[in-house]
N, C-alpha and C positions, 0 to 999 in steps of 0.2 A: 708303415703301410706295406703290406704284403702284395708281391706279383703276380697280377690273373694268371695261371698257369697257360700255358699253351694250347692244352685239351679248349678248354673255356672260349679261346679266343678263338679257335678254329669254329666252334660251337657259333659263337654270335656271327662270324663270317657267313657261314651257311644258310643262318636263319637271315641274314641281310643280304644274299645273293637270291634266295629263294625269294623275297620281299620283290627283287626288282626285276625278276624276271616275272612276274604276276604283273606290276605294272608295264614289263614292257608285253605282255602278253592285251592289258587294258588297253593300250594307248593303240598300238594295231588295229584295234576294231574301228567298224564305223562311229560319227562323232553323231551319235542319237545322244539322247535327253541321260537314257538307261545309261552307255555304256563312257559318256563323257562323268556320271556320276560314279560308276564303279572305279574308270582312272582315276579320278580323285580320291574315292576310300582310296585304291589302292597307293595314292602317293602318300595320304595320310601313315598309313603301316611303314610303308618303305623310311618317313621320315622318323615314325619311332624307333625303328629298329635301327636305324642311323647315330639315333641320341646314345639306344643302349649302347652300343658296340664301341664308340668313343670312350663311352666311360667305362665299358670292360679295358679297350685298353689303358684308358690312365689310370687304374686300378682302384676308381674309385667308387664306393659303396653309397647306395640310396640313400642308408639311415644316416651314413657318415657327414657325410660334405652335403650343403646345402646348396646345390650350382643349380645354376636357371642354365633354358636350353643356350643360350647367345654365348655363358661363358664355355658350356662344352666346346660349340665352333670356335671361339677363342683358341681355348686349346687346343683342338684338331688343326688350326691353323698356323698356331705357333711352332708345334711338332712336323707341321711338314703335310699333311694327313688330307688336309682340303687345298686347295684354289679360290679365287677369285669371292674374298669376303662378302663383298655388296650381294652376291648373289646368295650365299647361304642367309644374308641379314632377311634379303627381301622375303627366300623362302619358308622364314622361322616367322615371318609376319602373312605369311599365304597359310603356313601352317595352321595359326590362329585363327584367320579369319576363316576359314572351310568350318570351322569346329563351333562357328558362333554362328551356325544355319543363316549365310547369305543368302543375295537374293539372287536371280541367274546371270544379273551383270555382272557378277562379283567372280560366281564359280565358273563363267565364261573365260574372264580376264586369267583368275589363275589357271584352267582349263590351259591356255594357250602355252604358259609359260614350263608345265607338266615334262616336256622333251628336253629342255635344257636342267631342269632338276634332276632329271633321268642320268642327266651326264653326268653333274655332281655326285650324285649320290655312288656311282660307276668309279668317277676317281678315287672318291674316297674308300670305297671297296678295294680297289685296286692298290693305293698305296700303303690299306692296313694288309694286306694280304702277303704282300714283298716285307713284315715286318714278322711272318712267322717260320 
């Protein structure tokens, strides 16, 4: 297995610091219908771009390894990389359900929890960032 270069890993940092500053720029707004919905795309993004950047750095390949999102935070966990498991577990299951068009109770509940994803997804930025 070959080493993401450095270039590469700078690359996904970017595109994953860009991600969360868009939500933290969402989540500042007033909490209307419109802009509680744009937080949530935008956590939706911030959380993909979270997936990719773990596995830029465990250098591992789409076509290659066949990992579901739970074992990437595995490993971003094992490596050092995340905090506080239960919350990535719950977030990979808030992820899911935004994407299976809930109903407002639902996008409310994860609506709320949006600020402390916010963190997570910060540490994790932050601890791959001290890795290059």
């Amino acid at each position: 297995m070959s080493q993401t270069p450095s270039p590469q890993k700078k690359v996904l940092l970017t595109h994953l610091d860009w991600n969360l500053q868009r939500l933290d720029e969402a989540l500042k707004q007033e909490s209307t219908d419109y802009f509680k919905g744009a937080a949530l795309q935008r956590f939706g993004h911030a959380y993909t771009m979270a997936i990719k950047t773990i596995r830029g750095f465990e250098n591992l390949q789409e076509e290659a390894v066949e990992t579901n999102d739970e074992q990437y935070i595995e490993m971003a966990n094992q490596n050092g990389w995340t905090d506080d498991p239960p919350k990535w577990q719950e977030m990979i299951a808030d992820f899911k359900r935004i994407n299976q068009k809930p109903d407002m109770q639902e996008t409310d509940a994860v609506y709320q929890k949006l600020t402390s994803y916010q963190q997570a997804f910060k540490n994790l930025y932050s601890n791959l960032l001290n890795l290059i």
